[in-house]
PQR file with spaces between the fields and no chain letter, atoms N, CA, C, O and H, PARSE charges and radii, in Angstrom:
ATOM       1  N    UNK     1     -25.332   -2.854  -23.377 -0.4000 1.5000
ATOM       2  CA   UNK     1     -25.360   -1.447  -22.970 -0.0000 2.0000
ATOM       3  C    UNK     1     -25.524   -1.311  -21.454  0.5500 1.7000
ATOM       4  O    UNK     1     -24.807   -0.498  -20.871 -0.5500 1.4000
ATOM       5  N    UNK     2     -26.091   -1.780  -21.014 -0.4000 1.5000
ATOM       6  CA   UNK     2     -26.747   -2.436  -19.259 -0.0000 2.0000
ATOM       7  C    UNK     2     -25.567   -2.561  -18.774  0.5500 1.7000
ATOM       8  O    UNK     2     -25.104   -1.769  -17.952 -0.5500 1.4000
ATOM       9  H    UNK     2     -26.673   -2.441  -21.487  0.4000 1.0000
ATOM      10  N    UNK     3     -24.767   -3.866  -19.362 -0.4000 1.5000
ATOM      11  CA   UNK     3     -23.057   -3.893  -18.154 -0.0000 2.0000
ATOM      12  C    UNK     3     -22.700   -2.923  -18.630  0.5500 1.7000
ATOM      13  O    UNK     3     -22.844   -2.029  -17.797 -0.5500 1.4000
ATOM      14  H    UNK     3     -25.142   -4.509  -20.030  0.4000 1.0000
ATOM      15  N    UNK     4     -22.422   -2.667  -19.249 -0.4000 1.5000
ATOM      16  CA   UNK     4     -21.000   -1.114  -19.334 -0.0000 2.0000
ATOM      17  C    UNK     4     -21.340    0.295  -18.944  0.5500 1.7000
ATOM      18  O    UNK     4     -20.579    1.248  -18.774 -0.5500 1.4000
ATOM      19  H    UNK     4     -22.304   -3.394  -19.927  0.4000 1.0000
ATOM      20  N    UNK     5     -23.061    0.198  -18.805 -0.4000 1.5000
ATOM      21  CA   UNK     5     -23.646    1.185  -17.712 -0.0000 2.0000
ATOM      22  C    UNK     5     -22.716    0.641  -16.497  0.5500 1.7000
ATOM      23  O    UNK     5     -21.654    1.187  -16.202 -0.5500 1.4000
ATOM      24  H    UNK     5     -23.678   -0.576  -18.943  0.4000 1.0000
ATOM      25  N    UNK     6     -23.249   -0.528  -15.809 -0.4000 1.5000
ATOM      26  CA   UNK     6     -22.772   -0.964  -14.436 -0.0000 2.0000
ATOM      27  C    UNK     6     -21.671   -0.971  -14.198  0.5500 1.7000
ATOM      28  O    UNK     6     -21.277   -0.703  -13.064 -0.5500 1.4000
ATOM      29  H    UNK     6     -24.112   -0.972  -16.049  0.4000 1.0000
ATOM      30  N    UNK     7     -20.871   -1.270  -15.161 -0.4000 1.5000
ATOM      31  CA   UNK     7     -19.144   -1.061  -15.182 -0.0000 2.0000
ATOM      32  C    UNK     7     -18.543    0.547  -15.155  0.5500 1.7000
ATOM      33  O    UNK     7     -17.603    0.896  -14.441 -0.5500 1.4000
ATOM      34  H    UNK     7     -21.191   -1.488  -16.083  0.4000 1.0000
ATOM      35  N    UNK     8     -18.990    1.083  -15.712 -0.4000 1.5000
ATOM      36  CA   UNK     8     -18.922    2.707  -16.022 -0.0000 2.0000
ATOM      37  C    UNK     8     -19.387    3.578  -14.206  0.5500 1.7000
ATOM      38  O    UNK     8     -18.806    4.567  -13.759 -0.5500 1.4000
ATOM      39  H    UNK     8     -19.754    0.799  -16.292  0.4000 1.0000
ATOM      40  N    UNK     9     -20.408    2.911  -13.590 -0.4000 1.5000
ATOM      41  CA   UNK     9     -20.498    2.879  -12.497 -0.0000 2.0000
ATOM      42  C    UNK     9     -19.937    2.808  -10.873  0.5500 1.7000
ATOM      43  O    UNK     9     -19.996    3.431   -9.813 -0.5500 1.4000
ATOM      44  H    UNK     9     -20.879    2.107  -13.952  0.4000 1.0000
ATOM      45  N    UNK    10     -19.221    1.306  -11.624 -0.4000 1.5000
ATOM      46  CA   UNK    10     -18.443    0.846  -10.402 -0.0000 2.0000
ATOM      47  C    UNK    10     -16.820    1.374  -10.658  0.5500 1.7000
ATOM      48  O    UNK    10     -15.896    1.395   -9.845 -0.5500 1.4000
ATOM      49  H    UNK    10     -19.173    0.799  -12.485  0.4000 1.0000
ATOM      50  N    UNK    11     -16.836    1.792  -12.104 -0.4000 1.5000
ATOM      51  CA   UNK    11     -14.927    2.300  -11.951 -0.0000 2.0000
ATOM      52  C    UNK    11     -15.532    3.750  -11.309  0.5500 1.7000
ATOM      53  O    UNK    11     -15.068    3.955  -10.187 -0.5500 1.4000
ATOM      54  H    UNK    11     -17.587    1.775  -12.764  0.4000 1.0000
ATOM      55  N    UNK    12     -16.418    4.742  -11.755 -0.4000 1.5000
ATOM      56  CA   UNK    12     -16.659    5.512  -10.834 -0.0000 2.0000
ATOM      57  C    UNK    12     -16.719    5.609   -9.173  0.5500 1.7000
ATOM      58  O    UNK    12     -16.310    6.513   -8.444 -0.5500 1.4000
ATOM      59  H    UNK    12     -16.794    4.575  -12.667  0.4000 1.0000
ATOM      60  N    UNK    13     -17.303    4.493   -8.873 -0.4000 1.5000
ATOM      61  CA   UNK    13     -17.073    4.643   -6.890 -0.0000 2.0000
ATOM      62  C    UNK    13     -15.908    4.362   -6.497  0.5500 1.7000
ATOM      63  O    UNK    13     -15.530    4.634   -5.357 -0.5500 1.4000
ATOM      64  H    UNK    13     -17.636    3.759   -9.464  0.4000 1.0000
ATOM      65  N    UNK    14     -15.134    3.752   -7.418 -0.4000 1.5000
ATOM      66  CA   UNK    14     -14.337    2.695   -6.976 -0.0000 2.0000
ATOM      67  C    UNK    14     -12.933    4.098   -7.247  0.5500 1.7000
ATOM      68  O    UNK    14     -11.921    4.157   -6.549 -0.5500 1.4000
ATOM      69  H    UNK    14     -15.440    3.531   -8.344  0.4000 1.0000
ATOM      70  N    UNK    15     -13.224    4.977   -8.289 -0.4000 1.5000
ATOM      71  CA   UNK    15     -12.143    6.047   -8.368 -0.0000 2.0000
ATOM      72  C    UNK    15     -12.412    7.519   -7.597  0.5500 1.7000
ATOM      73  O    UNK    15     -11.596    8.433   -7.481 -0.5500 1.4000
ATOM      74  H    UNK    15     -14.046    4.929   -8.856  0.4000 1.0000
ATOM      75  N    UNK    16     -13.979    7.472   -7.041 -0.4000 1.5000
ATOM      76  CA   UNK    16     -14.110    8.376   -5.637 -0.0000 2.0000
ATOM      77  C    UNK    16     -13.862    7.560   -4.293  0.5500 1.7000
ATOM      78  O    UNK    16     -14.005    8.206   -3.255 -0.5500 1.4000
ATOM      79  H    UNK    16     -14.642    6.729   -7.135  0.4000 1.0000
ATOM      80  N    UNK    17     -13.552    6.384   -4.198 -0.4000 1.5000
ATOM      81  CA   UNK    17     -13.326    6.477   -2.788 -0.0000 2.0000
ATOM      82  C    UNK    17     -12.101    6.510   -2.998  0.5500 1.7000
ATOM      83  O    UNK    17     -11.670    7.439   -2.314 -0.5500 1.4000
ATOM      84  H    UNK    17     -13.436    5.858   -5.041  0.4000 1.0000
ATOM      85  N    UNK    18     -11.120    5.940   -3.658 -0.4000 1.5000
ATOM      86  CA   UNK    18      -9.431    6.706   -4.495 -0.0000 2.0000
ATOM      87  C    UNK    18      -9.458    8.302   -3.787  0.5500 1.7000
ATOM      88  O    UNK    18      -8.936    8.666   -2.733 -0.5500 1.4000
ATOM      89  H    UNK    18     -11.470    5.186   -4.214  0.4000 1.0000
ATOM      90  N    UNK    19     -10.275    9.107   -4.791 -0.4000 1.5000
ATOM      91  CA   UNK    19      -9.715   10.210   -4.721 -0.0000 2.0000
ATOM      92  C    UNK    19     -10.030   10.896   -3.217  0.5500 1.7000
ATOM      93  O    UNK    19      -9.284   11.587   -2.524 -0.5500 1.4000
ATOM      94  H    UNK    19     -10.699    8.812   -5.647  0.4000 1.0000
ATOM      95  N    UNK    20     -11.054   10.566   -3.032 -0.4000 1.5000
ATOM      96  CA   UNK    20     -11.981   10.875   -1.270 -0.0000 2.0000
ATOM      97  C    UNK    20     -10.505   10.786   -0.159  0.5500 1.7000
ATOM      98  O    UNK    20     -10.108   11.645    0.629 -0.5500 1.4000
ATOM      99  H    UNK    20     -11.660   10.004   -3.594  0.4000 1.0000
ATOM     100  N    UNK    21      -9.652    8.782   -0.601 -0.4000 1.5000
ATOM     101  CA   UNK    21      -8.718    8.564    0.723 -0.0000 2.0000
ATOM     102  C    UNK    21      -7.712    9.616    0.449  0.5500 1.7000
ATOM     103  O    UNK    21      -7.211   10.343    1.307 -0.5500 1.4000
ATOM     104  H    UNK    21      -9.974    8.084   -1.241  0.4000 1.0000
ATOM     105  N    UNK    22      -7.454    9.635   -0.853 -0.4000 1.5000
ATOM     106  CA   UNK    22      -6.049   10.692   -1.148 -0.0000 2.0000
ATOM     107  C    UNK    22      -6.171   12.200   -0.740  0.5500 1.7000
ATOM     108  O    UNK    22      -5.174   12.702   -0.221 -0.5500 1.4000
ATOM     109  H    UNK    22      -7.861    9.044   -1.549  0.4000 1.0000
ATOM     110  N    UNK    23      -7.431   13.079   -0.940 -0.4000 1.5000
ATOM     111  CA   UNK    23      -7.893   14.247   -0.258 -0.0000 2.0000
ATOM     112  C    UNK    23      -7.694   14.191    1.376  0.5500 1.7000
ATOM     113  O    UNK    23      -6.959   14.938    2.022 -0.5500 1.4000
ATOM     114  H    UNK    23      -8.241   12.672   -1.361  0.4000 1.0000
ATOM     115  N    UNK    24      -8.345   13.357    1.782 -0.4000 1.5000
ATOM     116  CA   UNK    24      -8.333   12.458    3.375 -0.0000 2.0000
ATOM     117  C    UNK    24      -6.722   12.873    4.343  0.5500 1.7000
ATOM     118  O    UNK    24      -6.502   13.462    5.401 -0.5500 1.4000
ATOM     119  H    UNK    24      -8.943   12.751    1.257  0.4000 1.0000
ATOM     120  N    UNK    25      -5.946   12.268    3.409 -0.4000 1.5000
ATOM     121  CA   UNK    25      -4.380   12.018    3.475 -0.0000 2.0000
ATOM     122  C    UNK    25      -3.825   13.306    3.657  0.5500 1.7000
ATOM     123  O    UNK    25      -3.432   13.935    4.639 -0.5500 1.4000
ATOM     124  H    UNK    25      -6.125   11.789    2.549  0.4000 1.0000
ATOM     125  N    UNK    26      -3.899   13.522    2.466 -0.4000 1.5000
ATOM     126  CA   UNK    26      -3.377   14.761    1.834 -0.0000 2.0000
ATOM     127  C    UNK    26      -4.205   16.085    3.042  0.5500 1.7000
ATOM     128  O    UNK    26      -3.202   16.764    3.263 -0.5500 1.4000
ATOM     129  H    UNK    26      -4.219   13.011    1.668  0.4000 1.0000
ATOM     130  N    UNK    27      -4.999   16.560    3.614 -0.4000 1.5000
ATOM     131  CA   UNK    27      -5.660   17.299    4.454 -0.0000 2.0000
ATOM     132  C    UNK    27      -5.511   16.806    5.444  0.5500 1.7000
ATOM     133  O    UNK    27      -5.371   17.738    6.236 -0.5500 1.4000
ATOM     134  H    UNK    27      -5.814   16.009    3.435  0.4000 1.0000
ATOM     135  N    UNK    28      -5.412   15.488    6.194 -0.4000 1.5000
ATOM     136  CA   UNK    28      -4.384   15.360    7.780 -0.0000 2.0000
ATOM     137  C    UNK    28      -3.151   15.892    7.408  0.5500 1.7000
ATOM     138  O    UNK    28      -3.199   17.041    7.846 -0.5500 1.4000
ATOM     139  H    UNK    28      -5.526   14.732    5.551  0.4000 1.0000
ATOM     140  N    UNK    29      -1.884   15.709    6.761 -0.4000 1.5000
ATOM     141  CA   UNK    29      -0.837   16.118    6.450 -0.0000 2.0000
ATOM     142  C    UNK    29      -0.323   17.894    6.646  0.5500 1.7000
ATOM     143  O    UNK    29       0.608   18.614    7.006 -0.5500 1.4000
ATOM     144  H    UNK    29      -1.846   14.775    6.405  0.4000 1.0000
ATOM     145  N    UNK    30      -1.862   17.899    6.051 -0.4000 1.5000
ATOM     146  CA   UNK    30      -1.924   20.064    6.266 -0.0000 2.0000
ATOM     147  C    UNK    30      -1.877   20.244    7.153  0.5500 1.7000
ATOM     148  O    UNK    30      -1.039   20.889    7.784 -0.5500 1.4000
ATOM     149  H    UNK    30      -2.619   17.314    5.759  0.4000 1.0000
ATOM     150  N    UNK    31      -3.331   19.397    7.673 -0.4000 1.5000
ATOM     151  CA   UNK    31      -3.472   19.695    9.380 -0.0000 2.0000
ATOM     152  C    UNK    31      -3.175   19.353   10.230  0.5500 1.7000
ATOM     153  O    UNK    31      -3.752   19.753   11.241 -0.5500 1.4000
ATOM     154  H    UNK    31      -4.011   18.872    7.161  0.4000 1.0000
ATOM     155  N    UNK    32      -1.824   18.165   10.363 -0.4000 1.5000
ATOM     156  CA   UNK    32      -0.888   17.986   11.422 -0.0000 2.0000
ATOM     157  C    UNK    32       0.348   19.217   11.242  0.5500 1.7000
ATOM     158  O    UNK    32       0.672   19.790   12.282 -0.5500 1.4000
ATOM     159  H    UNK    32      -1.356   17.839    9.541  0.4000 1.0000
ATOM     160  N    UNK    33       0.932   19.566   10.150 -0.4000 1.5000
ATOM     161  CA   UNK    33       2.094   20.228    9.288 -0.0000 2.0000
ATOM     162  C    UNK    33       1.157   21.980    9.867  0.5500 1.7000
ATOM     163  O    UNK    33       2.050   22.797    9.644 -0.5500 1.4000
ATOM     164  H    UNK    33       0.668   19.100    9.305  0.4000 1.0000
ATOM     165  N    UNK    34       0.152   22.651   10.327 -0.4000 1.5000
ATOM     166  CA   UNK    34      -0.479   23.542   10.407 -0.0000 2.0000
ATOM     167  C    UNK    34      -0.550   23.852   11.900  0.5500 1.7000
ATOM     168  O    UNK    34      -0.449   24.981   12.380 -0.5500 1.4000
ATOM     169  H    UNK    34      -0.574   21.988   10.509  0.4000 1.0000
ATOM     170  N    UNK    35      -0.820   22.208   12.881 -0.4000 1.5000
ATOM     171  CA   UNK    35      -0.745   22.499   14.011 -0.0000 2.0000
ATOM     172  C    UNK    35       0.768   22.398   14.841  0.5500 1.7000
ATOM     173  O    UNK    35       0.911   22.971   15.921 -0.5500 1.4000
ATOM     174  H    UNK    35      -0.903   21.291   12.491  0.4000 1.0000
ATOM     175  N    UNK    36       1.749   21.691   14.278 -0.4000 1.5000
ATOM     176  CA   UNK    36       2.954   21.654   14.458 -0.0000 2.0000
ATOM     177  C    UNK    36       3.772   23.414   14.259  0.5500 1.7000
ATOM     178  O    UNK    36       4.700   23.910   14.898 -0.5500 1.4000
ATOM     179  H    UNK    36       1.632   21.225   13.401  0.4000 1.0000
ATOM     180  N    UNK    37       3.013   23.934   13.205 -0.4000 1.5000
ATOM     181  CA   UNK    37       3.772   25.103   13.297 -0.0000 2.0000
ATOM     182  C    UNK    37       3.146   26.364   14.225  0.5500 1.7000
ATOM     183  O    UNK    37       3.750   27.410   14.461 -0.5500 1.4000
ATOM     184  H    UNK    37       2.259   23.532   12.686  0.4000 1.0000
ATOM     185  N    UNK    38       1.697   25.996   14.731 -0.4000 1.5000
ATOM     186  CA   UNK    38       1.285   26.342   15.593 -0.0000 2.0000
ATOM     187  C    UNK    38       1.699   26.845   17.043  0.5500 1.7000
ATOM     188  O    UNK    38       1.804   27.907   17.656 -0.5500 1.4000
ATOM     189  H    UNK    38       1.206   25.146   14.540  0.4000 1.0000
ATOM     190  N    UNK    39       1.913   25.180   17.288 -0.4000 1.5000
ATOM     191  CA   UNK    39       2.709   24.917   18.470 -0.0000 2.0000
ATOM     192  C    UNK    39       4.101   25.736   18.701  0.5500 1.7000
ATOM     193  O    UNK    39       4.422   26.658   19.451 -0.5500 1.4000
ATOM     194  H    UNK    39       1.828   24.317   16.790  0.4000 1.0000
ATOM     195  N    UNK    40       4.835   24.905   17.622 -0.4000 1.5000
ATOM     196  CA   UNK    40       6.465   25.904   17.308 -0.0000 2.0000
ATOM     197  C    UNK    40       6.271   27.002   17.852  0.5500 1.7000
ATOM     198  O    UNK    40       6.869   27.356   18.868 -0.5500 1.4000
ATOM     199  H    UNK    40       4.574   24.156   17.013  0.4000 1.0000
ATOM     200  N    UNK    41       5.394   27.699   17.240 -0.4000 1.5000
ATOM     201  CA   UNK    41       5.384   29.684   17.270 -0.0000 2.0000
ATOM     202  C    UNK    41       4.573   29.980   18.557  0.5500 1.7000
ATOM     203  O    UNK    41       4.572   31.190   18.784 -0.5500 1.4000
ATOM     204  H    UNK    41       4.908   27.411   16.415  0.4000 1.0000
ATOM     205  N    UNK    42       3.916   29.291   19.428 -0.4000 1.5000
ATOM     206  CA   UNK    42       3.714   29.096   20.731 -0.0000 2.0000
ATOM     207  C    UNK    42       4.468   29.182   21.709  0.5500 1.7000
ATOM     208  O    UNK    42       4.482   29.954   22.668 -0.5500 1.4000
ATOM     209  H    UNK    42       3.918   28.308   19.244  0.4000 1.0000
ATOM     210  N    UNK    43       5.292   28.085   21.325 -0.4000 1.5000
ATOM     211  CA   UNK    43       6.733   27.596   22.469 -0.0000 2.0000
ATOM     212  C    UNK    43       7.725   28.529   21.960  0.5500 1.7000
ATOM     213  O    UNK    43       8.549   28.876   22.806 -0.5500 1.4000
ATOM     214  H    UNK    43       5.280   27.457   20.547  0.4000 1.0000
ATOM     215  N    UNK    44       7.894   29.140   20.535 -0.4000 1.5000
ATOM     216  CA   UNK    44       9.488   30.007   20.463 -0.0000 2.0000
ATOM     217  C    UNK    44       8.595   31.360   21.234  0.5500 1.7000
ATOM     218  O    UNK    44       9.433   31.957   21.909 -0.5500 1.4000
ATOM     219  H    UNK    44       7.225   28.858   19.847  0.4000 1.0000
ATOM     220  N    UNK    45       7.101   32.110   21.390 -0.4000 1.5000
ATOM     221  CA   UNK    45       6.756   32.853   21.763 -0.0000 2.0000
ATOM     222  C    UNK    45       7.344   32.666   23.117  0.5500 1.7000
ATOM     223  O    UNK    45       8.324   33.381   23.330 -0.5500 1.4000
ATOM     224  H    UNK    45       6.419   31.625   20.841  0.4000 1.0000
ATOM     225  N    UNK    46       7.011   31.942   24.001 -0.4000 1.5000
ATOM     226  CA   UNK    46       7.180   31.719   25.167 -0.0000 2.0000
ATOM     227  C    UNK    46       8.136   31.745   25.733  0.5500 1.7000
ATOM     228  O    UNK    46       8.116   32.033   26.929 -0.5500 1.4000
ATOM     229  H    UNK    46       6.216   31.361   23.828  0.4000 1.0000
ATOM     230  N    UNK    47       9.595   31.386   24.922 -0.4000 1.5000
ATOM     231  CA   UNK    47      10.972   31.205   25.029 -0.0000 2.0000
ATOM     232  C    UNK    47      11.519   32.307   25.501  0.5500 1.7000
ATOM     233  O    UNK    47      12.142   32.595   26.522 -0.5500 1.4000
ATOM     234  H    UNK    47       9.611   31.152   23.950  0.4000 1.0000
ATOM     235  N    UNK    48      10.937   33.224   23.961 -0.4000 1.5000
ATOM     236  CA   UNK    48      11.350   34.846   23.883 -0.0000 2.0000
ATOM     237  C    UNK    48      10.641   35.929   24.960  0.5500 1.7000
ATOM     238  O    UNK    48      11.130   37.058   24.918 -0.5500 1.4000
ATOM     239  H    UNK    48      10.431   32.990   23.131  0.4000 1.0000
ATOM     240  N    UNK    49       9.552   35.718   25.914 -0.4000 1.5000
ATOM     241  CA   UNK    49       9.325   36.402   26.709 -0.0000 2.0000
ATOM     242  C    UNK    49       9.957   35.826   28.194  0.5500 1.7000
ATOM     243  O    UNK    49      10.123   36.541   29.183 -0.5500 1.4000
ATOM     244  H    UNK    49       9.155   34.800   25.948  0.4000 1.0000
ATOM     245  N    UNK    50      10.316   34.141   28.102 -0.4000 1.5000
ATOM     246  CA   UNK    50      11.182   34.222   29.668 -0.0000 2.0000
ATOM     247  C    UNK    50      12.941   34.745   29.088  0.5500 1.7000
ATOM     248  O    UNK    50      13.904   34.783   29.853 -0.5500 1.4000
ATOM     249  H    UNK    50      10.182   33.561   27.299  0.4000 1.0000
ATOM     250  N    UNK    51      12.974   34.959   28.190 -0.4000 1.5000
ATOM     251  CA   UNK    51      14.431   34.992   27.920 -0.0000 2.0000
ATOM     252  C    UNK    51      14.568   37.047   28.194  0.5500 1.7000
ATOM     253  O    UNK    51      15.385   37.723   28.819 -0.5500 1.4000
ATOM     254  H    UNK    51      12.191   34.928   27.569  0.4000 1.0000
ATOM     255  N    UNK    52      13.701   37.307   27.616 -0.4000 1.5000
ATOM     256  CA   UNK    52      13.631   39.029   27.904 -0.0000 2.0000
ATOM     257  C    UNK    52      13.670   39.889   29.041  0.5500 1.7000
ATOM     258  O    UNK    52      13.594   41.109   28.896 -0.5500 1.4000
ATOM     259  H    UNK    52      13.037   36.757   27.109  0.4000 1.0000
């Protein structure tokens, strides 16, 4: 009962630091993909007031 506590344990950390890197990933991706469109709508702002 003792190992399969400890086993029951370690597939647990072992499937949060899994899900922790994939959240990780997955939320740089937003937040490069968030500041890229940032930027975009920065620079087309800027475009459209020397072009006017």
């Amino acid at each position: 009962m003792q190992l399969k506590n400890t086993v029951l344990a370690i597939i647990a950390i072992i499937l949060a630091i899994i899900i922790i890197k994939v959240l990780w990933w997955f939320t740089a991706i937003i937040l490069k993909l968030v500041i890229f469109l940032i930027v975009v709508y920065i620079i087309y702002s800027f475009l459209k007031k020397l072009l006017n």
